[in-house]
N, C-alpha and C positions, 0 to 999 in steps of 0.2 A: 199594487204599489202602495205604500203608505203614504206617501206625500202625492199632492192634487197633481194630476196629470197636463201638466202644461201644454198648452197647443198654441199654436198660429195658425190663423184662420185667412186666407188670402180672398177678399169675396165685395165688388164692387156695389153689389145690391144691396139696402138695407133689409128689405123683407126677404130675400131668400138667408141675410144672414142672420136675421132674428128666428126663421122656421129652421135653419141646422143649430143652433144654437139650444130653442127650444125641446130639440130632439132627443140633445144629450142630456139634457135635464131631466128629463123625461125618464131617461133610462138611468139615472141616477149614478151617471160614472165619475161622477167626481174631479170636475177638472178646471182648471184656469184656463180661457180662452181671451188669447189678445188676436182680438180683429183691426187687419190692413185694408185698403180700398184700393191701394193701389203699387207700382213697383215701387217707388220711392220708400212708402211706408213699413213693404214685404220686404226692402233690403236692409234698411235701419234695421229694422225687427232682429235679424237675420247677424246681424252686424252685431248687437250689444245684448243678445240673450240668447239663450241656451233653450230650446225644447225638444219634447218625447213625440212629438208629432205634426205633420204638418199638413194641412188641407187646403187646398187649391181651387179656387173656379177655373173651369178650362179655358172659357171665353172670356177676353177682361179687352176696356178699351186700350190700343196701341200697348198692349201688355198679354200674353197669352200663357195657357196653363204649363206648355212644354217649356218655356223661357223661364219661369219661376223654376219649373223641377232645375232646368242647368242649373242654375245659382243656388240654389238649396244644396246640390249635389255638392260643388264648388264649396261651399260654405259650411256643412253641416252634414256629411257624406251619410253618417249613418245614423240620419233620424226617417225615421218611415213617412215616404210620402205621397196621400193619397190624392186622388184629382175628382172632383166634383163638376157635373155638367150635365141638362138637360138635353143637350142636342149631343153626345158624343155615340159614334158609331165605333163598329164592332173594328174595322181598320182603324181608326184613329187608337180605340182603347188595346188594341193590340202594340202599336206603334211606342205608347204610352210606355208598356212591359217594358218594352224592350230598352226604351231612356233610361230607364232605373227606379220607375214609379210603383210604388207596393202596391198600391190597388187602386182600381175605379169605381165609384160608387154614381149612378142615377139617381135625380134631385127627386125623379116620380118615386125613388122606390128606395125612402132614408131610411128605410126599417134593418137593412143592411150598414148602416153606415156605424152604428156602434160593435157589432159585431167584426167586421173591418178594422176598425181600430183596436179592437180589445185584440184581436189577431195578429195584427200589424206590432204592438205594442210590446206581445210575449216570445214575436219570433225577434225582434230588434234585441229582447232582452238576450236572449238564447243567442247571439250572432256577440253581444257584450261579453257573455261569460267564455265564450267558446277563446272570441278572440283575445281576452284575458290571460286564457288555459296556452293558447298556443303564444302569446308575448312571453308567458314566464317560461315554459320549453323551450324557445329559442335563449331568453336570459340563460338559463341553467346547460345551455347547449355549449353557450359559449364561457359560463364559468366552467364547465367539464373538459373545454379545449384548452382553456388558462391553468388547465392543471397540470401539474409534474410527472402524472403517475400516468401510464398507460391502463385509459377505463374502457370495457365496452362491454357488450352485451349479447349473450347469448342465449337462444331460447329454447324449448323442453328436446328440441332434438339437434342440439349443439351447434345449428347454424348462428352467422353474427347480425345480430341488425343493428347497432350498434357502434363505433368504433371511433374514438376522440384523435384530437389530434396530435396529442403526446403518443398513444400507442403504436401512429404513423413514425412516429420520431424512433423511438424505443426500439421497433418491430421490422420498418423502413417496408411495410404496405399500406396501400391510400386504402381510405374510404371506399373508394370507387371498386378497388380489385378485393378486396376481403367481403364486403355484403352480402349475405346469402352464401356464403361458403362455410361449409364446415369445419371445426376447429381443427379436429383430427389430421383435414387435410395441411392447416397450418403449423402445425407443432405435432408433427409426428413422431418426433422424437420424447414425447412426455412418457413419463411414465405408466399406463393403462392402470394397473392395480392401484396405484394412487390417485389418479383421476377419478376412480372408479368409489372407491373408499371415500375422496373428497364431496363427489356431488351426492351420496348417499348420505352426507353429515350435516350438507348446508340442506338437504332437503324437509332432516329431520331434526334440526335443532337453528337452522334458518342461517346458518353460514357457516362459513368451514375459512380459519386458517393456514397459510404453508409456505414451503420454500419450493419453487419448482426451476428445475436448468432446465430452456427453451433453447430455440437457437432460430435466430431472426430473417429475414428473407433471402440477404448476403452471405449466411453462413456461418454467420457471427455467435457465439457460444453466450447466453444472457444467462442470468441469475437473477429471478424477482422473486420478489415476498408478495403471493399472492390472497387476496383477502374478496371471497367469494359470497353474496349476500343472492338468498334466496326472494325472487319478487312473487307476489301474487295480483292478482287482479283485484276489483273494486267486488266481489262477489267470493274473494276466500280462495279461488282457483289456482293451483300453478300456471305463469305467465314465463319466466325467463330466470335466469341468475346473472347478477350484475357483479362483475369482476374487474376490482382495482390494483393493479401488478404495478410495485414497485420494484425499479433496477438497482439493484444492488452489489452489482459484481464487482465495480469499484472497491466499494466497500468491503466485499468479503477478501478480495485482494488485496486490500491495505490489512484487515483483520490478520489475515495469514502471514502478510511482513511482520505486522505485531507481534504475533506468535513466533517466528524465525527468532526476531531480536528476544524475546522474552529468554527463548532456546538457546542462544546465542551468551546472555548473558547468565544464563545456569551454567553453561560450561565454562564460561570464563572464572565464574567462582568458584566448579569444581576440580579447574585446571591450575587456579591459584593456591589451593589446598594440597593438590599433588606434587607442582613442584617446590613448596616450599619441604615438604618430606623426602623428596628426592633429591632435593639439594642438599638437604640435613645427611640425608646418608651419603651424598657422594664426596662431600668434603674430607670427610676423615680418609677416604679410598687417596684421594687425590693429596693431600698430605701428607697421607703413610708413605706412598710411595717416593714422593722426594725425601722425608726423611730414612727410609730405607734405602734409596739410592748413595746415600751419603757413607754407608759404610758397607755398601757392595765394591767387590774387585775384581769378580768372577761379571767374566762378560757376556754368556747365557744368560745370567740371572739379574742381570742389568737389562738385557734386550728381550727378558720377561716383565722387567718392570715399566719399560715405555710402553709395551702392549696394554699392560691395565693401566696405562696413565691414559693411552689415548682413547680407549674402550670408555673410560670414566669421563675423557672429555667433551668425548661426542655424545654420550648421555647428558651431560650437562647444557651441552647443544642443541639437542632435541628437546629438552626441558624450556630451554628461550625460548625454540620452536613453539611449541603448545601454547607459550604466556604471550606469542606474538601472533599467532591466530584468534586465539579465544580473549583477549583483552588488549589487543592492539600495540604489544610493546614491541620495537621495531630491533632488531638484532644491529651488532656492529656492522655497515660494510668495509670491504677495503680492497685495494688493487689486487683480485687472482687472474691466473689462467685457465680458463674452463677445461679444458683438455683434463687436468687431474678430476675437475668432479665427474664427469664423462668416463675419466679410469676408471674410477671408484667406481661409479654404476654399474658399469658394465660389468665387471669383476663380481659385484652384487649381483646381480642378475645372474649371471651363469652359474654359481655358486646354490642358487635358490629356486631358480624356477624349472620347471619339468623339463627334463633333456629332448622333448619332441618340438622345444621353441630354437630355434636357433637364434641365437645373438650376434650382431655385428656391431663394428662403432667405425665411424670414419672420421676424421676429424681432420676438416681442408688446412693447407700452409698458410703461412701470414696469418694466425688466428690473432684478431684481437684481442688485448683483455678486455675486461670489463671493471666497474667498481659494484660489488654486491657480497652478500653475504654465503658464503661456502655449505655451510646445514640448510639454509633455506633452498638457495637452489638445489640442493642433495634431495631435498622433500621433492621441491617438483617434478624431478627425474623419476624418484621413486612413485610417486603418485601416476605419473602417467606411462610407466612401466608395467606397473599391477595392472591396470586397466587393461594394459596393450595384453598382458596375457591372459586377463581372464576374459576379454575379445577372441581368445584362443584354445579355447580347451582341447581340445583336438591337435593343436600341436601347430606351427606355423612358424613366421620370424617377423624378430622384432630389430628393430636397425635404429640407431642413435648417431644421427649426424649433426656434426657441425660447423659452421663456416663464416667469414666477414662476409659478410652483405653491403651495399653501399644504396639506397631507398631513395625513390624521388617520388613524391606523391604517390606514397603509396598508398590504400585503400584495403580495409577490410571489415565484413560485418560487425566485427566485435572489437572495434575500436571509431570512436566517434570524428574524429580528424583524418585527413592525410598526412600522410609522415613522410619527411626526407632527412639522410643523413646516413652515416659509419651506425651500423648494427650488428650484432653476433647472432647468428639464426643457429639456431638448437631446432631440431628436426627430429620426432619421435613418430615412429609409423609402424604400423601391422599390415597384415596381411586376414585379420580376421572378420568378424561378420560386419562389421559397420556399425553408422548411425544412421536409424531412421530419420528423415528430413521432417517429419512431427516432433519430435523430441529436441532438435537440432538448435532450439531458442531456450531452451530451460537449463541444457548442459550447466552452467554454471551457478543456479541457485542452487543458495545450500539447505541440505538434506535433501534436495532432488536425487534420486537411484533409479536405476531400473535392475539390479541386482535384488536376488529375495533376501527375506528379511534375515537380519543376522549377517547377511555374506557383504552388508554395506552402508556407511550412514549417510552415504549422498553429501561427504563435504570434501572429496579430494580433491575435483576438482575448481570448486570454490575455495580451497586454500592454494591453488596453484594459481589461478586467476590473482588473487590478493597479493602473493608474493612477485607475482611478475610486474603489477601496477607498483608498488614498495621499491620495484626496482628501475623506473620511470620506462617499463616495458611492454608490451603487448601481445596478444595471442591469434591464431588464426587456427582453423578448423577446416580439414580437408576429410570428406568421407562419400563411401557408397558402399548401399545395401551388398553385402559378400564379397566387397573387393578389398575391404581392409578400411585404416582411417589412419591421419596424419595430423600431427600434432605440431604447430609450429608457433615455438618462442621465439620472442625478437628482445633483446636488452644491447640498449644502447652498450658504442664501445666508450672504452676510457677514452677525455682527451688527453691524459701521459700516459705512455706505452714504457715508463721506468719500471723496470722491476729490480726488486729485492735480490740479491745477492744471495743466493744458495749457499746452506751451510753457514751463516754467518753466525761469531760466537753472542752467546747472549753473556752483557755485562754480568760480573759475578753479585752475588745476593749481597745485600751488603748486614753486618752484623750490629750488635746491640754492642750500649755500653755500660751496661747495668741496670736499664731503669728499670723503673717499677711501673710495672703495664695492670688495670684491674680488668681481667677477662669475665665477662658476662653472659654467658651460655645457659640454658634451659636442657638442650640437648647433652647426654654424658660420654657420646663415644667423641662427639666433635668439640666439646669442651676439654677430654684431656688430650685427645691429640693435635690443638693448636698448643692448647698451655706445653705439650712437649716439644713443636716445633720452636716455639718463644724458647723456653731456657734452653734448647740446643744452640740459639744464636744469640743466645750473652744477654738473656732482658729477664727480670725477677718477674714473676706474675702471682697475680691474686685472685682469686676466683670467686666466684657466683652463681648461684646459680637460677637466680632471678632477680628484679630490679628493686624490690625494697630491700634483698641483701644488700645489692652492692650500692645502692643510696647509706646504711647503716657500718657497712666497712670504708665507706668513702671519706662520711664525716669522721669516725674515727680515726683514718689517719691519712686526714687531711696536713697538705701541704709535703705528701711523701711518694703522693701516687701520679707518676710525670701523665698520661694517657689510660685515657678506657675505651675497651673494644669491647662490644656490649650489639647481641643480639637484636632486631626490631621486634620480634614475636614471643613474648613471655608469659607466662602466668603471673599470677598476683600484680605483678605491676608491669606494662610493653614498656616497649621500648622511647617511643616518645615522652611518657611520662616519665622514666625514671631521669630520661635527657633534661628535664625539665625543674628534675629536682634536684639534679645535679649540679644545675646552676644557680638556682637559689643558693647553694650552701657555696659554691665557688664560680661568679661569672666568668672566670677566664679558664675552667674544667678544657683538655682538647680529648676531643671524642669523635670515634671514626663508628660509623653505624655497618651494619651487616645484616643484608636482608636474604631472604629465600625466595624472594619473589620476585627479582630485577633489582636494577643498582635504578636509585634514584637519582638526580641530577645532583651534582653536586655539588657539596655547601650547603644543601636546602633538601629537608625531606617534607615540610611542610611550615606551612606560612608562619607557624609560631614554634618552630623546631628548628634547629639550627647544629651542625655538625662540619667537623672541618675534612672530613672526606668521606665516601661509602665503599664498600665491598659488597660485592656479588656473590651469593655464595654457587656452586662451590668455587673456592679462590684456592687459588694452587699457594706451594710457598713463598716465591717470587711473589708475587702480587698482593701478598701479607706484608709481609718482610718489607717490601719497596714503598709500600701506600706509610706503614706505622714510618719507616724514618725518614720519607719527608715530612711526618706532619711533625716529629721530634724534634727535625732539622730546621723547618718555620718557627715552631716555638723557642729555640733557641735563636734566631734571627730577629727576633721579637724582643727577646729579654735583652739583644744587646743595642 
C-alpha cells in the first residue's frame, strides 16, 4: 500500500503493548497504530475512524477479545481481524475462525504476527477488488434489465447464460426456463445458412449485423435488428457472443403502410392523368351523339346512338370510379333499386365468364332501395364476381342474392360495432376452393393477392370494402377450405322508398340567344365539337386554344364577350391563371370552369380562384347547354 497502513491495537497492557508495537517496527511495515486499553476507547476508535486492520488482546478486564470481534464485525465488517493472546488454546482459537476472526497470533511467537497481517491485509484487499467487480456486474445487470432491447448471451456452443429482462418481455421466456438451453431449440425457425454466415462474421471481424424473423414462445411472428458482438476472455480466448435484438416489427409494419400509401398515391396521380385523357376523349363521343341525334328519324339509328351514349357513359362512370378509389373523390349518390345493378351483373356475368360456371340471381320481394351510387356498386359486384370465378376454374356456380334484412345487434369480425336497423343484404357465394383461415385477416389490405403475378394486383377487394364504408355499409365473410365462400354486403336501406317515375320526359334543352361564348380548349376534337354544339343552339363562339390566347382575344374585344368556357389543363398558361387574368382586365368576366379530373365544388376551385359554375368533363349537351344559361340567366338578373 502506499499510504501508512492504519491499525487499532486493542491491548490493556502497557508492556505487551510496546513489545507488538516494537515488533512492527522492526519489521519495517510502515504503519500508524492507535492504541485502546479498553472497550470504551475500542469503541470510540471504531466509531470515528476508519482502518486496514485490527488487533485484539483476547483477555481484557470485564471486556474479552470475542466481544471486540462482534463489534468490530457490526461496525467495520470488512477490516481483517486478528486476535492476540498468551493463553489462547487450540478450541478457543478454532472457536475464534468461526466468529469471523482472520487469524490468531501467539504473544510467545510474534515472529508470525507481521506475516499475518501482511496476509490478512492482501486477502481483505483481494475481497475489495472482487466485491467491487461483482457491485459493478450487478449495476450493469440491472442497467441491461432497464434496457429496451432484448440482450443476452450465448456461448461458443450456442447455449444461453445470459438473458435480460426486456428479452423476457420481447421473447415471453424467463430467465429461469431459457438458461442453459440451446438457441436452436428456441428459435428454430431462423434461418441456418444465415445463422451460420452470421456467427462466422462476428467471429472474424468481431460482430455481425442483421435482420432476423423469430417467432416468440406464444407463437408470435417477431422481427429484430439483431447486432451480434463477439466476446473474448482476459487471455485473447473466444468466451461467448453478446446479442442485442431490437423488435422492430411495429416498425417494419408501419414501413409497409408507408409504402402502400406512397403506392397508393402513385396511382392516384397515375389515375389522374388517365382520366383526364379519357375524359378528353369521351366528350366529343358524347356530344356527337346528341348532336347527331338531332337530325336522326330513322329509329334503328337512333337506338344505335343511345347504345354509344350509354357505352360512353358508363365509361365516364368508371373514369369517377378510378378518381374515387385512387384519390378519394366520392361519386354522386341517389335513390336506386338494386334489382337493375343485380340485372346488369348477372347479364354480365353470363355473357363473360366460362359456360362450366353456372349463374343464378334471386332477388327477395319488398327489396328496399337504398341511396348510393349505381357504377360503384356495379364495381363491387364485379369485383367479387371475378374472384368468385376465378375460386372456380374447374367450373362451379356462382349465385347473387338479395334481400331486406331488418338487424339487431348485429355483430361481425369485420366491423367494429353492433348494428341494428332496415338493411339490403347483397349475398355473393361460390361453391369453389375457399379461404384459408391464415389469410382470412389480410383479405382486405390493399395489394394483398394470393393470385400469381400478372393475374392480380390485390386491390379488389380493398376497393370493395372502401366503396361499401362510402356507402355507410359493411361486409362479412363466410368461407371453408373446398366448400366454397360467401360474400356478404349490407348497405343501409333508404329512409324514403319515393321513386322516380319511369320514363318521365326530361325538360327540353333550352336555347341561346345570340351571345358571344369565348371557348377555351387545348384539346382539337373536343374544342370543335362543343363550338359545333354552341352555334347549333343559337350562341356565337370564339375560340382558343390556350389561356394567353384567350386572355389576348378577351382584352380585345372586351365588353362584347357575354361568358367563357375555358378548360382547367392547358399549356402555356392553366386554367386558373388565365381565370386570373381574366379578371384583372374585367372583375365582373362570368366564367364556368371544365375540368377532367372531377367537378370541383362550386363557385370555388381554389381559395384565390373564383368561378360561377364547373363542368365535369365528359358533360353531355344537356348539362352544357343548362349550366351556360343559367349562369347567362344570373347575369342578366344582376344587371337588372
Amino acid at each position: 500500500m502506499n499510504t501508512p497502513l492504519r491499525i487499532l491495537h486493542l491491548e490493556d497492557s502497557p508492556r505487551d503493548a510496546e513489545l507488538i508495537h516494537s515488533t512492527l517496527e522492526a519489521e519495517s511495515l510502515g504503519c500508524d497504530v492507535t492504541h485502546v486499553k479498553n472497550r470504551e476507547e475500542f469503541e470510540k476508535a471504531l466509531e470515528q475512524d476508519r482502518f486496514h486492520i485490527i488487533l485484539s488482546d483476547y483477555g481484557l478486564p470485564h471486556y474479552d477479545g470475542f466481544a471486540a470481534l462482534g463489534y468490530a464485525r457490526a461496525k467495520q465488517p470488512h477490516v481483517p481481524f486478528i486476535l492476540l493472546s498468551g493463553t489462547l488454546g487450540e478450541e478457543q482459537a478454532v472457536d475464534s475462525l468461526k466468529n469471523g476472526a482472520t487469524d490468531y497470533v501467539l504473544k510467545q511467537r510474534l515472529t508470525r504476527l507481521v506475516p499475518a497481517i501482511r496476509r490478512a491485509v492482501v486477502e481483505a484487499e483481494g475481497r475489495a477488488k472482487r466485491q467491487d467487480a461483482e457491485e459493478r456486474v450487478r449495476e450493469q445487470a440491472t442497467l441491461l434489465d432497464k434496457a429496451q432491447d432484448a440482450i443476452f448471451v450465448r456461448d461458443l456452443q450456442d447455449r444461453i447464460v445470459y438473458w435480460n429482462q426486456s428479452a423476457e418481455r420481447v421473447y415471453g421466456w424467463t430467465a429461469a426456463e431459457v438458461m442453459g438451453r440451446n438457441v436452436s431449440d428456441l428459435f428454430s425457425d431462423e434461418t441456418l445458412p444465415q445463422l451460420i454466415a452470421a456467427r462466422q462474421q462476428a467471429i472474424e471481424c468481431g460482430e455481425w449485423l442483421g435482420e432476423l424473423r423469430q417467432t416468440t414462445k406464444h407463437g408470435k411472428a417477431v422481427i429484430v435488428e439483431s447486432r451480434w458482438t463477439f466476446v473474448r476472455d482476459d487471455h485473447g480466448q473466444p468466451k461467448s457472443i453478446l446479442v442485442i435484438n431490437t423488435d422492430v416489427t411495429e416498425k417494419r409494419h408501419i414501413e409497409a403502410q408507408f409504402l402502400r400509401t406512397q403506392r397508393m398515391e402513385t396511382i392516384g396521380a397515375l389515375a389522374g392523368g388517365i382520366a383526364h385523357d379519357l375524359n378528353n376523349m369521351l366528350s366529343p363521343i358524347m356530344l356527337g351523339v346528341d348532336l347527331l341525334q338531332e337530325s336522326q328519324t330513322n329509329e334503328d339509328n337512333r337506338e344505335t346512338l343511345d347504345l354509344v351514349r350509354t357505352s360512353a357513359q358508363r365509361g365516364a362512370d368508371m373514369v369517377k370510379q378510378i378518381l374515387s378509389f385512387a384519390r378519394g373523390v366520392s361519386g354522386d349518390h341517389s335513390q336506386l333499386d338494386l334489382k337493375h345493378v343485380i340485372n346488369d351483373m348477372t347479364r354480365l356475368a353470363k355473357d363473360t365468364f366460362p359456360r362450366s360456371i353456372c349463374i343464378e340471381n334471386s332477388i327477395g320481394s319488398g327489396l328496399h332501395p337504398i341511396r348510393g351510387n349505381p357504377t360503384q356498386l356495379h364495381q363491387v359486384l364485379l369485383n367479387l364476381c371475378v374472384n368468385a370465378r376465378d375460386a372456380m376454374p374447374n367450373g362451379g356456380q356462382l349465385r347473387i342474392e338479395t334481400e331486406s334484412v331488418v338487424l339487431k345487434d348485429f355483430d361481425t369480425r369485420w366491423h367494429r360495432e353492433s348494428v341494428t336497423g332496415q338493411y339490403v343484404r347483397i349475398v355473393v357465394s361460390d361453391t369453389g376452393h375457399g379461404i384459408p383461415p391464415s389469410i382470412m385477416e389480410k383479405l382486405f389490405e390493399p395489394f394483398f393477392t394470393t393470385k400469381e403475378l400478372g393475374s392480380g394486383t390485390g386491390l379488389g377487394l380493398s376497393t370493395v370494402l372502401g366503396i361499401v364504408k362510402h356507402h355507410g355499409g359493411f361486409l362479412d365473410v363466410q368461407s371453408e377450405t373446398d366448400q366454397g365462400t360467401s360474400f356478404f354486403v349490407y348497405l343501409p336501406a333508404a329512409v324514403s322508398i319515393a321513386q322516380l317515375a319511369p320514363g318521365s320526359e326530361q325538360p327540353p334543352i333550352p336555347m341561346g340567344h345570340g351571345e358571344q361564348i369565348l371557348l377555351v380548349e387545348d384539346e382539337a376534337p373536343l374544342l370543335e365539337i362543343t363550338r359545333l354544339t354552341l352555334e347549333g343552339f343559337n350562341y356565337r363562339v370564339m375560340i382558343a386554344t390556350d389561356g394567353a390566347e384567350a386572355v389576348r382575344l378577351y382584352q380585345k374585344h372586351l365588353g362584347d364577350i357575354q361568358l367563357v368556357l375555358t378548360d382547367m389543363m392547358m399549356p402555356v398558361l392553366d386554367g386558373p391563371g388565365t381565370i386570373r387574368a381574366l379578371e384583372k382586365i374585367d372583375p365582373s368576366v362570368k366564367i364556368i370552369s371544365v375540368s377532367g379530373l372531377g367537378s370541383a365544388a362550386r363557385g370555388k376551385i381554389s381559395p384565390t380562384v373564383r368561378v360561377n359554375a364547373s363542368l365535369s368533363k365528359p358533360y353531355t349537351t344537356s348539362q352544357l347547354l343548362n349550366t351556360i344559361r343559367n349562369v347567362l340567366e344570373s347575369q342578366m338578373a344582376d344587371a337588372a
